[in-house]
N, CA and C of each residue as an Amber inpcrd file, in Angstrom:
protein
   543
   9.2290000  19.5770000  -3.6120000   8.6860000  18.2560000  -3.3430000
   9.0020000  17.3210000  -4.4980000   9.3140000  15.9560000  -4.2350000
   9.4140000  15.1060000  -5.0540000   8.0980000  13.9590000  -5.2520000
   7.9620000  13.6170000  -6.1350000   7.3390000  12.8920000  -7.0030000
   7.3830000  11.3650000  -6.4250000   6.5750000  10.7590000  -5.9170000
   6.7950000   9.1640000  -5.3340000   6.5840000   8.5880000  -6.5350000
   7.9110000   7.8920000  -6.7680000   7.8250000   6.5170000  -7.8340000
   8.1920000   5.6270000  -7.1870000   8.6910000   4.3000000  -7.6770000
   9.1140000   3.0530000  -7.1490000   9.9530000   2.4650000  -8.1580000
  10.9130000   1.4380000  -7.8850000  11.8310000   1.1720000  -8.3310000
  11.3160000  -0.5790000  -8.8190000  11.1850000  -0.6010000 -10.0210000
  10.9120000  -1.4410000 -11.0040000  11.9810000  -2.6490000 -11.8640000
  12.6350000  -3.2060000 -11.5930000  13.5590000  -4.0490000 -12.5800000
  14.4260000  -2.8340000 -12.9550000  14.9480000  -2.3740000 -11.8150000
  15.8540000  -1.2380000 -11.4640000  15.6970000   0.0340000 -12.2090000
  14.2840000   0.4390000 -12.7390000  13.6130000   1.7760000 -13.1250000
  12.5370000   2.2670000 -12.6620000  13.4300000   3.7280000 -12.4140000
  11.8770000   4.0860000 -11.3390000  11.2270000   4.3350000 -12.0500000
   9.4000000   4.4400000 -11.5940000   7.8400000   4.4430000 -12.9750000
   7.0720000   4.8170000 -11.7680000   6.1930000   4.9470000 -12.0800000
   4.7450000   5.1300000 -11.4400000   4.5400000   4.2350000 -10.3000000
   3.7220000   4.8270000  -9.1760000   3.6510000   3.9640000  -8.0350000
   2.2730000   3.5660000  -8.2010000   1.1290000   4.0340000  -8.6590000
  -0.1450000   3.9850000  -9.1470000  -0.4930000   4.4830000 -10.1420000
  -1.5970000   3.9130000 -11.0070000  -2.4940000   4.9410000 -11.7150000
  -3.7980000   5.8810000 -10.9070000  -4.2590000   5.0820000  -9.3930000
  -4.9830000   5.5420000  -8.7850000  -5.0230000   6.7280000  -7.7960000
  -3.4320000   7.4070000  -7.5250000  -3.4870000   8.7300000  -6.8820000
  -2.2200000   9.0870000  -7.6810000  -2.0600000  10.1650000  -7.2320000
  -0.0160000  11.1040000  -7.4530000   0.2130000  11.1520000  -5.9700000
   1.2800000  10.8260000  -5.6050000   1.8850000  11.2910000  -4.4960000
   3.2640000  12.1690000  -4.4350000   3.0150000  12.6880000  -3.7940000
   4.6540000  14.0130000  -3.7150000   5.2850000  14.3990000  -1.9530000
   6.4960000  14.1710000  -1.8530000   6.9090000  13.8900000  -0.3880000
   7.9800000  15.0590000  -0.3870000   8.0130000  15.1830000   0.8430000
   9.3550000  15.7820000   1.4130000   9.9450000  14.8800000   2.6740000
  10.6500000  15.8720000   3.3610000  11.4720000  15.1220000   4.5780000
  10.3590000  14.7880000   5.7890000   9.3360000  15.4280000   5.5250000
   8.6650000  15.5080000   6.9840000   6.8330000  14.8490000   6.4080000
   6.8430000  15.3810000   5.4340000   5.5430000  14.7400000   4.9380000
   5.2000000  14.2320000   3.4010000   3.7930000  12.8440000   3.0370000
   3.8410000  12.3200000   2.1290000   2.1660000  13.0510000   1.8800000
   2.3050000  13.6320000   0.6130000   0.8250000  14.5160000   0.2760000
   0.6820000  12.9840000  -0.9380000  -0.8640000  12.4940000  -0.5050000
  -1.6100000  11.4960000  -1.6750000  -2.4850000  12.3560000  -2.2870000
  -2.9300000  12.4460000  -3.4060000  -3.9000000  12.8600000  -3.9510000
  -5.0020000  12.0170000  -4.8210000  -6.0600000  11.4060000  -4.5850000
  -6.4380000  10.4670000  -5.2020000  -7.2550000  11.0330000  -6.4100000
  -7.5580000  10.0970000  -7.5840000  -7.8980000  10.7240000  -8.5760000
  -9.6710000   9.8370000  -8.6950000  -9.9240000   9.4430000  -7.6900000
 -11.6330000   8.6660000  -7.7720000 -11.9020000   8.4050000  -6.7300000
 -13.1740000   9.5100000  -6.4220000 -13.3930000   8.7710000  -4.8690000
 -13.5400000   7.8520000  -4.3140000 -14.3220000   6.6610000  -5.3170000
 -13.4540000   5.1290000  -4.8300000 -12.7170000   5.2110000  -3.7130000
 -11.5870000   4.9550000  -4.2400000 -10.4940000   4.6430000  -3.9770000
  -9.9680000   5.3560000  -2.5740000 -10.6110000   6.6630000  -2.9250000
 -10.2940000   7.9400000  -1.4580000 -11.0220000   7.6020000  -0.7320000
 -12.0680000   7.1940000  -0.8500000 -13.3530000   6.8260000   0.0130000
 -12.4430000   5.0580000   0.8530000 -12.1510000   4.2950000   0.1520000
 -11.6060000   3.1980000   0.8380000 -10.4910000   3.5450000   1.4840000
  -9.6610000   4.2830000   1.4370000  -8.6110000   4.7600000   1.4990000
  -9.0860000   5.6700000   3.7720000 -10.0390000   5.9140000   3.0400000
 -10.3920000   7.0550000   4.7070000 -11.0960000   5.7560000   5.5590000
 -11.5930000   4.9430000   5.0310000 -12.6180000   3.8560000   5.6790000
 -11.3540000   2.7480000   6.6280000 -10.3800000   2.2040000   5.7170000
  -9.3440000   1.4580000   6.1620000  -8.5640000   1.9750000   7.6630000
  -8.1120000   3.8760000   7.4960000  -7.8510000   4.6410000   8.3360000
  -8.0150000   5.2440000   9.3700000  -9.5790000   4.8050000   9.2580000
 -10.2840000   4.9710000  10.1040000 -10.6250000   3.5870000  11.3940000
  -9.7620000   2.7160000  10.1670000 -10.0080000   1.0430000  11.0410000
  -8.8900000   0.9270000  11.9310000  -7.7640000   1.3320000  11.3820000
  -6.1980000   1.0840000  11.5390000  -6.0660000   2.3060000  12.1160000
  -6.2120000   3.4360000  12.6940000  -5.6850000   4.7710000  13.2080000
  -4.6690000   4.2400000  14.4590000  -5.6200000   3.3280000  15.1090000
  -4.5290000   2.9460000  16.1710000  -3.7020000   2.2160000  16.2090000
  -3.4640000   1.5870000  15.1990000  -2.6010000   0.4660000  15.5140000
  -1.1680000   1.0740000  15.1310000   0.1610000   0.2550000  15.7780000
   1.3940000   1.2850000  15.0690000   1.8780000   1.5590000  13.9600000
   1.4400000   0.5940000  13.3020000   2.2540000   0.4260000  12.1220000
   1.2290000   1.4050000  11.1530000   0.3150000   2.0720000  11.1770000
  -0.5370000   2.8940000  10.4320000  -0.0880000   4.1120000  10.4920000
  -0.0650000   4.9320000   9.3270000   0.7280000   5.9100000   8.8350000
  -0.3910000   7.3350000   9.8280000   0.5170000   8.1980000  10.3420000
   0.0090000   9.0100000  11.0180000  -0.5040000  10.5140000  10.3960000
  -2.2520000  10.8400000   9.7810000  -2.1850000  11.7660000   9.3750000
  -1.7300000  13.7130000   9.5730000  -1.7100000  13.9150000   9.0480000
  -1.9470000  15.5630000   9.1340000  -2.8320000  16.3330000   8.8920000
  -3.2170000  16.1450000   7.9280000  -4.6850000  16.4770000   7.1110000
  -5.1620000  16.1950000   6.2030000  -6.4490000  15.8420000   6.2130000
  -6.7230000  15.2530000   4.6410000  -8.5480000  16.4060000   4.4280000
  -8.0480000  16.3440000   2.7470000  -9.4690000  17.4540000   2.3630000
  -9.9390000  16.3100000   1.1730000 -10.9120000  16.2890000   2.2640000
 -12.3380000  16.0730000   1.1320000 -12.5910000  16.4470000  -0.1130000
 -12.3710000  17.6930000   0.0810000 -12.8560000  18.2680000  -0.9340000
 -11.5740000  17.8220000  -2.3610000 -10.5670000  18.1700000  -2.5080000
  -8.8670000  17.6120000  -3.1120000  -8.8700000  16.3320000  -3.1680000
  -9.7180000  15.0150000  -2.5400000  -9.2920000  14.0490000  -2.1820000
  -8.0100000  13.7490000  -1.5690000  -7.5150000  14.4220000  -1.1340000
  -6.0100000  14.6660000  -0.5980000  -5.8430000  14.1880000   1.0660000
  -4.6130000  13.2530000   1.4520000  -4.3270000  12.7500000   2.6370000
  -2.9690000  13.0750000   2.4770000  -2.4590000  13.8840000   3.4640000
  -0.7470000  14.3830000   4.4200000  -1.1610000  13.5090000   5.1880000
   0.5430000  12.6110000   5.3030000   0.5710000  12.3180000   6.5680000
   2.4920000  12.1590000   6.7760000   2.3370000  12.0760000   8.1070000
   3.7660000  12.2050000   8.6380000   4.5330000  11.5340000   7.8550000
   6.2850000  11.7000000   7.3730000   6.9870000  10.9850000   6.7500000
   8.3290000  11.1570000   6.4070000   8.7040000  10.4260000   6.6980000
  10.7180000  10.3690000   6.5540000  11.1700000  10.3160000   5.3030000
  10.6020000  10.2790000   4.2430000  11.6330000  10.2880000   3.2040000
  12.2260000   8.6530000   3.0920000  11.5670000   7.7580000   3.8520000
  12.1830000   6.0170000   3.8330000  10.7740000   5.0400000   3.3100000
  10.5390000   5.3820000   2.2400000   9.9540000   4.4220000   1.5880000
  10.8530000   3.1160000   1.0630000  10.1950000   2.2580000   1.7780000
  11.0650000   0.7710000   1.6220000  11.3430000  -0.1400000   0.4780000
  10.5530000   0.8260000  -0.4550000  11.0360000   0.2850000  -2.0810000
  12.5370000   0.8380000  -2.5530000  12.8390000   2.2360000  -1.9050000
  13.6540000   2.7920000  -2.1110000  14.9570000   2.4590000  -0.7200000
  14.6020000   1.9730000  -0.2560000  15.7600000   1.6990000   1.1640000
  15.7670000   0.4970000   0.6840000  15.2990000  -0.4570000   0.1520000
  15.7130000  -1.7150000  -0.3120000  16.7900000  -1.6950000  -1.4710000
  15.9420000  -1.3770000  -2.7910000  17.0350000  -1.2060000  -3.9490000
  18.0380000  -0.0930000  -3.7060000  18.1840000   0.6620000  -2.9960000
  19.6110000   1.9390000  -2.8470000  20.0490000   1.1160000  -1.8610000
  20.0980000   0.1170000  -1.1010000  20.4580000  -0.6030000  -0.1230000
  21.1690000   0.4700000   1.0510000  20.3410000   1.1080000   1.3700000
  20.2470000   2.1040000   3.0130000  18.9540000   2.0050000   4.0020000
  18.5950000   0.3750000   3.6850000  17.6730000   0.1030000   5.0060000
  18.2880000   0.1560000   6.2560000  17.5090000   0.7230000   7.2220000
  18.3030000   1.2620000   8.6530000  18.1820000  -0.2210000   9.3050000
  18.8100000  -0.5250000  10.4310000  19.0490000  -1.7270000  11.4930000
  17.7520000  -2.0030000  11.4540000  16.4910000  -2.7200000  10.9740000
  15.1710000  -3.1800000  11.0270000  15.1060000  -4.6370000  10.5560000
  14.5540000  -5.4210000  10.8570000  13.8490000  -6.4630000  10.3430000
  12.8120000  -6.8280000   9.6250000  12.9470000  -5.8250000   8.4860000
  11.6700000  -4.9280000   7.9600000  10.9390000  -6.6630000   7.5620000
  11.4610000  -7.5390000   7.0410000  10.7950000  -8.6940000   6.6330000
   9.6190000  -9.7020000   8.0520000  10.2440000  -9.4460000   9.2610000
   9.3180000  -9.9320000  10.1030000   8.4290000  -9.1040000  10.4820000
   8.8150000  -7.4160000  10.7220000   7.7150000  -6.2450000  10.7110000
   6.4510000  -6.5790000   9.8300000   7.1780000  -6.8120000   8.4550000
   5.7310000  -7.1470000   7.0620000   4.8740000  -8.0070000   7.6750000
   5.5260000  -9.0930000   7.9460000   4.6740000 -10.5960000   8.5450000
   3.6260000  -9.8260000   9.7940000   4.6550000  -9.5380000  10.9110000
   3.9430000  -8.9900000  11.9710000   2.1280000  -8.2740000  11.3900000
   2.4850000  -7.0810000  10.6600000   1.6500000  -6.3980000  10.6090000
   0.4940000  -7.2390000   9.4360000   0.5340000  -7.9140000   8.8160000
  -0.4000000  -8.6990000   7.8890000  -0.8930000  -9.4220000   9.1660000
  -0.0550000 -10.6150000   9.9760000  -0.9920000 -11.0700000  10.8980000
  -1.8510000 -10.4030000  11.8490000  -1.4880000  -9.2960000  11.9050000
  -2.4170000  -8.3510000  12.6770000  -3.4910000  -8.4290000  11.9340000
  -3.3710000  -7.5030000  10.8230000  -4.4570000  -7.4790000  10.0160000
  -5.4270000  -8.6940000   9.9690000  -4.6530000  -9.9510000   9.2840000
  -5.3050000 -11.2050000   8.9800000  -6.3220000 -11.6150000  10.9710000
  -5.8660000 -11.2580000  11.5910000  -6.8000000 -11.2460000  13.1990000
  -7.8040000 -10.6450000  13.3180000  -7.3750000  -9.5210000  12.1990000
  -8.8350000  -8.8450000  12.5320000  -9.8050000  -8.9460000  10.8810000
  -9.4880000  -9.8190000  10.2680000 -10.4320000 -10.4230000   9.1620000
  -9.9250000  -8.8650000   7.5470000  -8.9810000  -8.5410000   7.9530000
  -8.5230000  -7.7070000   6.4960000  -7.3970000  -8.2670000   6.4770000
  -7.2520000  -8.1420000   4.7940000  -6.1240000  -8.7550000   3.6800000
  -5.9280000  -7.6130000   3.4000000  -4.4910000  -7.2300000   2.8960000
  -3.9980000  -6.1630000   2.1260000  -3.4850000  -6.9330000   1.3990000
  -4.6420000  -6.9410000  -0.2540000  -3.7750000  -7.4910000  -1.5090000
  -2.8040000  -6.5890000  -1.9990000  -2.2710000  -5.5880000  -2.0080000
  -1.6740000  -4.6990000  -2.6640000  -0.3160000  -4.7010000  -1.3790000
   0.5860000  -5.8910000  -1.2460000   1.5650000  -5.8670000  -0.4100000
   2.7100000  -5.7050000  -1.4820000   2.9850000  -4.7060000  -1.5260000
   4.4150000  -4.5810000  -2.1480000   5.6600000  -3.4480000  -1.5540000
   6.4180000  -3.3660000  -1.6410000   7.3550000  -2.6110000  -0.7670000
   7.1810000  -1.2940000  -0.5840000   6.3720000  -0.9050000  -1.8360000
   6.3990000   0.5720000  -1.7630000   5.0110000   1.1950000  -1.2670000
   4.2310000   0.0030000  -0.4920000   3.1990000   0.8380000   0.2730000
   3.7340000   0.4410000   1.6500000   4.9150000   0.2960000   2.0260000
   5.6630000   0.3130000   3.1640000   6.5560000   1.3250000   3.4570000
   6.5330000   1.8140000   4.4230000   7.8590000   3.1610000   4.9170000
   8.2610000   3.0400000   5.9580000   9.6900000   3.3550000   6.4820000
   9.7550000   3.5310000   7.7570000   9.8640000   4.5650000   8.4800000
   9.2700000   5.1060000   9.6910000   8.9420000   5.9660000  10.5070000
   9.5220000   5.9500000  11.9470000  10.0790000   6.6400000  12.4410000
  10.8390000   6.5580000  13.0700000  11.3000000   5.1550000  13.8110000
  12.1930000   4.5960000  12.7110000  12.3670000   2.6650000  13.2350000
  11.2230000   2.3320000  12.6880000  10.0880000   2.3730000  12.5250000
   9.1770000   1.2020000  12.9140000   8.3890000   1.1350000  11.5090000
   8.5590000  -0.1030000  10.6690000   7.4370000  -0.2210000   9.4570000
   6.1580000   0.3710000   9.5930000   5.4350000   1.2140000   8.7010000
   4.8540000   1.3720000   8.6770000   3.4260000   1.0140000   7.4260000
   2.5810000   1.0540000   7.1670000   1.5370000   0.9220000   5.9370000
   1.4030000   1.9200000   5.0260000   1.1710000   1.9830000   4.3750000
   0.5290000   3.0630000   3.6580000  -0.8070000   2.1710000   2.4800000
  -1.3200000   3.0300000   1.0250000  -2.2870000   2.6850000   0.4550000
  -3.1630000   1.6870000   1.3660000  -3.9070000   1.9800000   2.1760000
  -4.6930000   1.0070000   2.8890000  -6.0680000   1.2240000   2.0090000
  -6.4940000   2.0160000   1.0220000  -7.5260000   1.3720000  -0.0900000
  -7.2240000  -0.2270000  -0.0860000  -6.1490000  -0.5830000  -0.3990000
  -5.7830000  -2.1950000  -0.9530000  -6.2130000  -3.1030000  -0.1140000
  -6.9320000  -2.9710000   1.2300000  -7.1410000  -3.5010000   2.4480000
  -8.7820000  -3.8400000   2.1020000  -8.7360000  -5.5150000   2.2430000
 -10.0740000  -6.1600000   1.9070000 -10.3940000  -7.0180000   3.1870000
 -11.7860000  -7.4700000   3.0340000 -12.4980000  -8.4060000   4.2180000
 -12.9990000  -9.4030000   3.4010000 -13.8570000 -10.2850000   3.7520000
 -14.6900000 -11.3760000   3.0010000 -15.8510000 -10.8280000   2.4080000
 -15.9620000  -9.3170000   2.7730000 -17.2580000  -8.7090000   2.3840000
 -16.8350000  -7.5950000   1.5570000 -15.5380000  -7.3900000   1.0680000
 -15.3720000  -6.2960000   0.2280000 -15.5810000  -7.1170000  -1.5200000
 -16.1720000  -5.7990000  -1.7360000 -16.5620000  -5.7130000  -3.3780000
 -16.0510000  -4.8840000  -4.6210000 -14.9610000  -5.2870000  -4.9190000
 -14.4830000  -4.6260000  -5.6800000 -14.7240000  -4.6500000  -6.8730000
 -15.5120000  -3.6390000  -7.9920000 -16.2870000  -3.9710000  -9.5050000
 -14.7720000  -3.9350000 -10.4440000 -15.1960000  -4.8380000 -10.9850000
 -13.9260000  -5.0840000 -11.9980000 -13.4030000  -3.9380000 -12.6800000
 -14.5320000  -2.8810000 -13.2280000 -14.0480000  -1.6350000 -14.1960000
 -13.3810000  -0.7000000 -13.2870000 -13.2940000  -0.5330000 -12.2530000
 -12.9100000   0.1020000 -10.8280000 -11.4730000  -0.2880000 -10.9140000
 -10.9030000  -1.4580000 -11.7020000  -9.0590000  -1.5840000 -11.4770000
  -8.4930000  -2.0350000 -13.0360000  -9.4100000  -1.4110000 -13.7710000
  -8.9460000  -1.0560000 -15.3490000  -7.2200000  -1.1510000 -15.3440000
  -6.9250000   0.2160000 -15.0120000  -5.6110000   0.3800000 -15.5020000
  -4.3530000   0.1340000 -14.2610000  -4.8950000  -0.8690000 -13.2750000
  -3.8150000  -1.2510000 -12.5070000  -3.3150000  -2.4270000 -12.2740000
  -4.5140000  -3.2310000 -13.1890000  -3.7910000  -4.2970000 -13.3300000
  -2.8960000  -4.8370000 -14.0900000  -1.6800000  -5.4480000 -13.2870000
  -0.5530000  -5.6490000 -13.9760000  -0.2600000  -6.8000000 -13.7640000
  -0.9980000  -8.2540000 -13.3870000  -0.4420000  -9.4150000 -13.3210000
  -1.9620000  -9.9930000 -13.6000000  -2.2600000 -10.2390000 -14.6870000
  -3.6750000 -11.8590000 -14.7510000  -3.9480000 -12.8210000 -13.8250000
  -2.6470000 -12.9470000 -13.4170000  -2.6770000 -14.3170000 -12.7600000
  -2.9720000 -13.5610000 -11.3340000  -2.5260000 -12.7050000 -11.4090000
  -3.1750000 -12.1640000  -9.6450000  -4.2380000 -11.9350000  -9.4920000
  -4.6090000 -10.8040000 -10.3060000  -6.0810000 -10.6640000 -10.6690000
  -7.1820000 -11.3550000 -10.8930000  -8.2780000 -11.4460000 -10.1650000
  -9.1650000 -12.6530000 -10.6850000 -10.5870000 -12.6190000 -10.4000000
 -11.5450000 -12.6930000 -10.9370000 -13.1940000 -11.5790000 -10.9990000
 -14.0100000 -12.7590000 -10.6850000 -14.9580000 -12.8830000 -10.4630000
 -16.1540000 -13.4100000 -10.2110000 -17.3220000 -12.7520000  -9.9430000
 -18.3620000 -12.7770000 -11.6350000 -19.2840000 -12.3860000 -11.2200000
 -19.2110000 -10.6480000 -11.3400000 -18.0420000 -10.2700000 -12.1050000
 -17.4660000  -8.9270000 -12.1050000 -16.9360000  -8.4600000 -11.1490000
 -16.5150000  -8.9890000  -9.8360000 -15.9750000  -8.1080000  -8.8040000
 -14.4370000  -9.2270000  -8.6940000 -13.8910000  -8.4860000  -7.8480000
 -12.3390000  -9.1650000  -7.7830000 -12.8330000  -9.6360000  -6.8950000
 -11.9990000 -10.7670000  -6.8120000 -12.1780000 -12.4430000  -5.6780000
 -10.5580000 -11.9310000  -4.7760000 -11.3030000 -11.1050000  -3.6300000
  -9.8870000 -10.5640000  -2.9320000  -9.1610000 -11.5000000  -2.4440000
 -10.1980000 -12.5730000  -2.0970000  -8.9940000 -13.7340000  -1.2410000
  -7.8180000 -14.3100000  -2.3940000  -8.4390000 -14.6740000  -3.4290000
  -7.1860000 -15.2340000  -3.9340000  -6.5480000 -13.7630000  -4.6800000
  -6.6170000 -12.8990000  -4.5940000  -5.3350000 -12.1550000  -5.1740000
  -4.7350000 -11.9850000  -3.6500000  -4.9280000 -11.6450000  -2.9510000
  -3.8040000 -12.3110000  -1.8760000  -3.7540000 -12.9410000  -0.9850000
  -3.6390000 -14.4070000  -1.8580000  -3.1750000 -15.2360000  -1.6330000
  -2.2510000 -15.1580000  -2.7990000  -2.6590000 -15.5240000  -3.8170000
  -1.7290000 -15.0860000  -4.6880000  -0.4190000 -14.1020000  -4.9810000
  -0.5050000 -12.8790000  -4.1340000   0.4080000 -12.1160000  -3.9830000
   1.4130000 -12.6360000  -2.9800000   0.9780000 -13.2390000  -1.8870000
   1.5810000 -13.8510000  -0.6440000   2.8320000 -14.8240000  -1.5700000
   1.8760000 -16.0270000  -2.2590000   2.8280000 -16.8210000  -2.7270000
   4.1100000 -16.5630000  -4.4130000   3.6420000 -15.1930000  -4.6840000
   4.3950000 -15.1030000  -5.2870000   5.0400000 -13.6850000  -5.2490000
   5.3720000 -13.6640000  -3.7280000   6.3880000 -12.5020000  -3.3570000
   6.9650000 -11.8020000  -3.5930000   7.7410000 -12.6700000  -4.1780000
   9.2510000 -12.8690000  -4.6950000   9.7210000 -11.8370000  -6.1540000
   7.9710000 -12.1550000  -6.7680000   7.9890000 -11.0730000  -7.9300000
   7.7590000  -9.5310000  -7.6280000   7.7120000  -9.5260000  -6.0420000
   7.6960000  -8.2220000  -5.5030000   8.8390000  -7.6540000  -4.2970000
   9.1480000  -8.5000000  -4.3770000   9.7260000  -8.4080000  -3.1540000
  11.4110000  -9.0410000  -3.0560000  12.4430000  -8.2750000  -2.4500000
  13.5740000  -8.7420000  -2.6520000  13.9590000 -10.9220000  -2.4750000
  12.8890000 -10.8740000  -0.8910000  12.8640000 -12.2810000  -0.9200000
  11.6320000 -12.5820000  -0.3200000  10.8060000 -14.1200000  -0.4130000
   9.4950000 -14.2610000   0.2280000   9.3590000 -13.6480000   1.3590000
   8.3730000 -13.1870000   1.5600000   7.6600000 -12.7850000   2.6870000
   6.8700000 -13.4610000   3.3540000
């Protein structure tokens, strides 16, 4: 099994500080390291099971904090920069599936390529922890070591102000993303 990283100002690094993930051809094992995070992570999955673009499990233990779920080996951080994205429109898929989301009152601030994969053709999600409402509360000491942009990041009152980090992520894409989204 290999090690999920992501491809950075053309070096691969860490995809989180908040789980390890390790893949093969057929499946992506998460392991989260705070139930936080595992706990949002099963809640989101439990919102999204049906919809298509939601990553299809295998098994996940409680007990490990651990989620398998189905997977090709086409994480779209890596089909972007190796430039072997298959015939997709992966850029209107993104849109597609945020307006879904945004219909049903969740934001996924954490839109970046590499919580995207594709599955047979079809974009899919992944990290759905990152998936907020007008009523999510996120305590500031809870994203210590993942924050990596100030300007995205932004607290009130000690909890992150989800709307504007994405919004903020939305409008500055570009620092994630090959081109706006």
């Amino acid at each position: 099994m290999k090690v999920l990283q992501k491809y950075y100002n053309g070096v691969l690094g860490p995809v989180s500080d908040l789980y390890e993930a390790r893949y093969n051809n057929y499946a992506m094992y998460v392991q989260f390291k705070e139930k936080f995070w595992f706990d949002r992570e099963l809640q989101y999955l439990s919102e999204l099971e049906n919809k298509p673009y939601c990553y299809e499990p295998i098994d996940i233990s409680h007990t490990d904090q651990l989620i398998v779920y189905k997977y090709q080996n086409s994480n779209l951080n890596h089909l972007l920069y190796e430039d072997r994205l298959p015939d997709i429109d992966y850029k209107t898929q993104v849109r597609q599936i945020l307006d879904d989301l945004e219909q049903q009152g969740i934001k996924k601030i954490n839109i970046y390529p590499h919580t995207f994969f594709v599955y047979d053709g079809q974009l899919k999600i992944s990290d759905l922890y990152g998936c907020t409402t007008q009523f999510t509360m996120i305590p500031q000491e809870m994203l210590g070591g993942i924050i990596n942009d100030d300007k995205r990041f932004t607290f009130v009152d000690g909890y992150l102000d989800c709307e504007a980090t994405y919004n903020y992520t939305l409008n500055n894409s570009t620092n994630y993303w090959p081109e706006e989204i």
